[in-house]
N, C-alpha and C positions, 0 to 999 in steps of 0.2 A: 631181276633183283640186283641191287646192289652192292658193290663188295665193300663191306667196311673194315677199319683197323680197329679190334678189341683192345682196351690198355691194358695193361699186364700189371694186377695190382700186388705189390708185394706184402705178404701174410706175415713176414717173420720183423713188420717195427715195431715200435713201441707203441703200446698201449694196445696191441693188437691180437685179442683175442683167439688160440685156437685151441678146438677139442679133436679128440678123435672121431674115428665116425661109431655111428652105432654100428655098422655093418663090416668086422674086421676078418673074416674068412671071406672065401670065396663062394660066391653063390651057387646053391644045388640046382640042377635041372628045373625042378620041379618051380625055388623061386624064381629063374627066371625067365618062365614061363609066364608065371604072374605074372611079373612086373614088366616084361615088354609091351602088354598094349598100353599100359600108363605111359613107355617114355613113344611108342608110338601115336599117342593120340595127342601128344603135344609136340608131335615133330612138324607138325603145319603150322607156318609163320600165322595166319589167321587163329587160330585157337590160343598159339601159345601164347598172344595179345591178348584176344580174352579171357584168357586164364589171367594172365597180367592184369586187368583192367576191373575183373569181379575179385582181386584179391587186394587190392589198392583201392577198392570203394570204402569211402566213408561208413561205418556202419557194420562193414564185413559182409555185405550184402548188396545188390544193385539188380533195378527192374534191368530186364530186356530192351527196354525201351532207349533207354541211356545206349544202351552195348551197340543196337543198331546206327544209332546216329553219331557214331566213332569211327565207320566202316562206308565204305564206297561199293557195300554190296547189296542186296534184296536182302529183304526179311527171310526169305523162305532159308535163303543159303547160308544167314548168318545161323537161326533154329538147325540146322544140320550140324553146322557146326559146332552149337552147343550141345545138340544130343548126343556127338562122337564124347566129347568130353564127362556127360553126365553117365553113358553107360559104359565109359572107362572109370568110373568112382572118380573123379578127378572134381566134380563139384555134385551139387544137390541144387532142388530148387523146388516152391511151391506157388501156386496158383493162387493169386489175391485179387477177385475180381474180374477184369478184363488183359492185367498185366502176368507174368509170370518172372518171378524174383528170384534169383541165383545167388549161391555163398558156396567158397570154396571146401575141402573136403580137407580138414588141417593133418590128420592122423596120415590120409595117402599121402599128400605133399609130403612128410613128415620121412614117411619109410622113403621115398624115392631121393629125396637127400641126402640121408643117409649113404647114398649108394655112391654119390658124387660129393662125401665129403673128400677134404683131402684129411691122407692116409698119416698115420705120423710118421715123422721121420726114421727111416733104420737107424739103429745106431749105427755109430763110425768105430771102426776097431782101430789101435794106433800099432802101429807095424815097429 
């Protein structure tokens, strides 16, 4: 794999929107129990493309067929990979014919950002 440089985009210009997160304590055992297989089933450079690639379709939605021919892999191992993601709740899908049609899960996305908003600022005290 490759080592790339990430750009550093700064949050605090103009015109530049920020909220807090929804998630401003600290998470209990129990959620993040939950939530580790979501951010582990999107820790594979392959999935978190397709996760990337069936949320950026036209539509909100894209056959299989499409996903395969994005990828330098077998069918068998791309369907693997999409089942890691379907029974981590991270997408849904139904059966139209001979294809099988995938749309992401907006409500998981949704809590799991949450989690990696950024936090608001502390206040500063003046000394």
């Amino acid at each position: 794999m490759s080592k790339q440089e990430l750009p550093i985009i700064d949050a605090s210009g103009p015109g530049t929107a920020c909220c807090a997160p929804l998630a401003c304590k600290p998470l209990s055992e129990t959620e993040a129990a939950e939530l580790a297989p979501l951010f582990k089933a999107i820790a594979d450079p392959v999935r978190l493309r397709l996760l990337s690639l069936i949320a950026c379709h036209e539509g909100g939605e894209t056959c299989v067929c499409d996903l395969t021919a994005a990828f330098d892999l077998t069918p068998p191992t791309i369907s693997h990979h999409l089942k890691v993601l379907k029974q981590a709740g991270l997408i849904d899908s139904e059966r139209r014919g001979t294809w099988v049609y995938y749309w992401i899960n907006p409500e998981v996305l949704t809590r799991m950002s949450a989690l990696i908003s950024p936090a608001s600022p502390a206040p500063t005290g003046t000394a």
